[in-house]
C-alpha positions in Angstrom: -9.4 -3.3 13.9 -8.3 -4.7 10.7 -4.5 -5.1 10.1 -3.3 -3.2 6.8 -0.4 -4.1 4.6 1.1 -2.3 1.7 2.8 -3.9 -1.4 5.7 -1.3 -2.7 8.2 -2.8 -5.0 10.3 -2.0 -8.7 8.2 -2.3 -11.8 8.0 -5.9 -13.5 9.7 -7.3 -10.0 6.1 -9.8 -9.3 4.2 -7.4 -7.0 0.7 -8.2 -9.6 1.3 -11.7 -9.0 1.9 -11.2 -5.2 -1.7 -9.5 -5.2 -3.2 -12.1 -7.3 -1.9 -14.8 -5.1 -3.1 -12.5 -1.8 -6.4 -12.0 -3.4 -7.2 -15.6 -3.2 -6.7 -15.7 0.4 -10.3 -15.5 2.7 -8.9 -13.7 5.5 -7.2 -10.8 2.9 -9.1 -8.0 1.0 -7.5 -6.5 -1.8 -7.8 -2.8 -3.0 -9.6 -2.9 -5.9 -9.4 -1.8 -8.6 -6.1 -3.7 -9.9 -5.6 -1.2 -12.3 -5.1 1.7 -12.2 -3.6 1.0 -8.9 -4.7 3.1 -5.6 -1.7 5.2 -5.2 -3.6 6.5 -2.2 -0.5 8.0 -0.4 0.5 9.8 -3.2 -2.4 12.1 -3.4 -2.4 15.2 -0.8 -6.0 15.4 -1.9 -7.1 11.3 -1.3 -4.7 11.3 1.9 -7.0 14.5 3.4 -10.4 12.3 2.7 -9.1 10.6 5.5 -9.6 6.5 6.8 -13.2 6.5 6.0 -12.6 8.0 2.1 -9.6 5.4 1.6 -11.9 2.6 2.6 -15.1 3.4 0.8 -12.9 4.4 -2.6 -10.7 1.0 -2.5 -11.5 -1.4 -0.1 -16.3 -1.2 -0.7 -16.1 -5.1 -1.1 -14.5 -5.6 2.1 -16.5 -8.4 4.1 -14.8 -8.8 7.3 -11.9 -10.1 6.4 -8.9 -10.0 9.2 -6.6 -8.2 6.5 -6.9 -5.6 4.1 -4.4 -5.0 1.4 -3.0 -2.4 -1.2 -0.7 -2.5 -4.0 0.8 0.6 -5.5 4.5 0.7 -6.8 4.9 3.9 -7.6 5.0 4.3 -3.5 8.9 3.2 -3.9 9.3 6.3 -5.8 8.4 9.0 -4.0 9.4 9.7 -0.6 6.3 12.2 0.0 4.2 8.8 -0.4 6.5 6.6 2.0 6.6 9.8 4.4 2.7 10.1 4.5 2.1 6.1 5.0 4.0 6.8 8.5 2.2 10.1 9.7 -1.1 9.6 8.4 -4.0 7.8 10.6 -5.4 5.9 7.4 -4.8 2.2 8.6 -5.0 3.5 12.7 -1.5 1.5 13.3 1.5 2.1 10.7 0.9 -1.2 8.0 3.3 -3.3 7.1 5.1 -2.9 3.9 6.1 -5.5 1.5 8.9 -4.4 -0.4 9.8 -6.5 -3.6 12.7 -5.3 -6.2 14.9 -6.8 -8.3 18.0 -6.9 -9.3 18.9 -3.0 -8.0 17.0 -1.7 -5.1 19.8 1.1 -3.9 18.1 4.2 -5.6 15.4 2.8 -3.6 16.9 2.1 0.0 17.4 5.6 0.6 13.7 6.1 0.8 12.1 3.2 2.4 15.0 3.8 5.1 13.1 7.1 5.5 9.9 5.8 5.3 10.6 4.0 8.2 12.4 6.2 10.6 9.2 9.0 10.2 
């Protein structure tokens, strides 16, 4: 099984550079493409394409890397998204989420608190 992580974080807060920098890494796959991001979770429709649709849509240049990556912002928005990341069987285990903000994160906190006790 490959371990899944998810890059969240305020606009202009250095999550593009955070996947740029992951990208380099052999062990990491990124979701591609960059832009527009995957916003995956988001999407009632994408979410019900299941494991299989998510990896064939943003992750078809994955080559056995230990890691596989996403970063869509717009996750830190919407509690619906954060909510699905913690029900939904996409990665088989809950992934990790990188959170980056910057100066003001506690319109935010809220949600990702929520996130994480679903």
């Amino acid at each position: 099984m490959t371990d899944h992580f998810i890059i969240v974080g305020a606009q202009r807060s250095g999550t593009t550079g955070l996947y740029r920098l992951l990208a380099q890494h052999p062990d990491i796959c990124m979701a591609s493409p960059l832009r527009p991001e995957p916003k995956f979770f988001l999407r009632e429709d994408a979410v019900s394409k299941g494991r299989e649709g998510y990896l064939a849509r943003h992750f078809p240049h994955h080559n056995g890397e230990s890691m596989l990556g996403e970063k869509s912002t717009s996750y830190m928005e919407r509690e619906d998204a954060i909510l699905r990341m913690g029900s939904t069987p996409i990665p088989r285990t809950l992934p990790s989420k990188l959170v980056m903000s910057r100066e003001e994160c506690h319109g935010t906190t809220k949600k990702v608190q929520c996130g994480v006790q679903a």
